[in-house]
N, C-alpha and C positions, 0 to 999 in steps of 0.2 A: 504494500500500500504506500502511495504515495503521498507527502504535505504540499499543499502551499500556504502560501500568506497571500491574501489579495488587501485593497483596500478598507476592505466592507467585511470579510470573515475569515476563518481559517478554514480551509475544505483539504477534504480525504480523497481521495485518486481510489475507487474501488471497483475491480473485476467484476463485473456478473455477466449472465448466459441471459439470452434472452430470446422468448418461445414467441411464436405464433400462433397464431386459431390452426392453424394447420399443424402443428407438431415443429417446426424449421427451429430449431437454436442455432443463435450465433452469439459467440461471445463480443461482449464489449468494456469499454470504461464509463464508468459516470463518477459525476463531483456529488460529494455531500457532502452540506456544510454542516462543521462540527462546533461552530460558537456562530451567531446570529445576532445583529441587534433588530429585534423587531417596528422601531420604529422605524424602517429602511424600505422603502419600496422600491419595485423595480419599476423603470421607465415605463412609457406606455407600448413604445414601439417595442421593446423587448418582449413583454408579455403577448403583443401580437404576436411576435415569431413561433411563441408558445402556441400558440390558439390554431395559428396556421398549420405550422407541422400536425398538431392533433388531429385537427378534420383531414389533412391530406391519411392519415393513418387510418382513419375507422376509430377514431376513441369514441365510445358511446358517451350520447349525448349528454350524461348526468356527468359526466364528469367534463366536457364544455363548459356544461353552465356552471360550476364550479370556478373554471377555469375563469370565465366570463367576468364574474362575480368578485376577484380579485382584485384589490382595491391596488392603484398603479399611480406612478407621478408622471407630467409630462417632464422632460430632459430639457435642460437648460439650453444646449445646444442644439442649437434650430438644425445646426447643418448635417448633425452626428445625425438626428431623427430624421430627418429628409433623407440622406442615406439609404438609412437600414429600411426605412419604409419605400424607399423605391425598388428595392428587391421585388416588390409582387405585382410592378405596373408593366 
């Protein structure tokens, strides 16, 4: 397992398999953070990327509007967020 340090938390480097509806595993890495300050939200256009990738997957809908439902900041930087948000034009 791996550390880092970012600005915002400390996150773990962890291995997992990951299954399909169909049976398919494939291994991969995901971050989990391991210290969090909750009054921290994430951008707005980042949790889009969120939402996006989900419906491109099949995530059932309860867990969308979960997702939905997440409360986000808009990004100071106008330019960073026109950016990331023209990925889907």
């Amino acid at each position: 397992m791996g550390w880092a340090v970012t600005q915002i938390y400390l996150q773990a480097q962890k291995r997992v398999t990951v299954t399909d509806a169909l049976g398919n595993s494939v291994d991969a890495f995901t971050y989990c953070a391991t210290s969090t300050d909750p009054s921290l939200l994430p951008h707005s256009w980042y949790l889009n990327h969120v939402i996006v990738g989900a419906k491109e997957t099949g995530v059932p809908a309860v867990y969308l509007d979960a997702m939905s439902d997440t409360p986000s900041q808009e990004d100071p930087d106008r330019k960073r967020d026109a950016r990331e948000r023209a990925i889907y034009k």
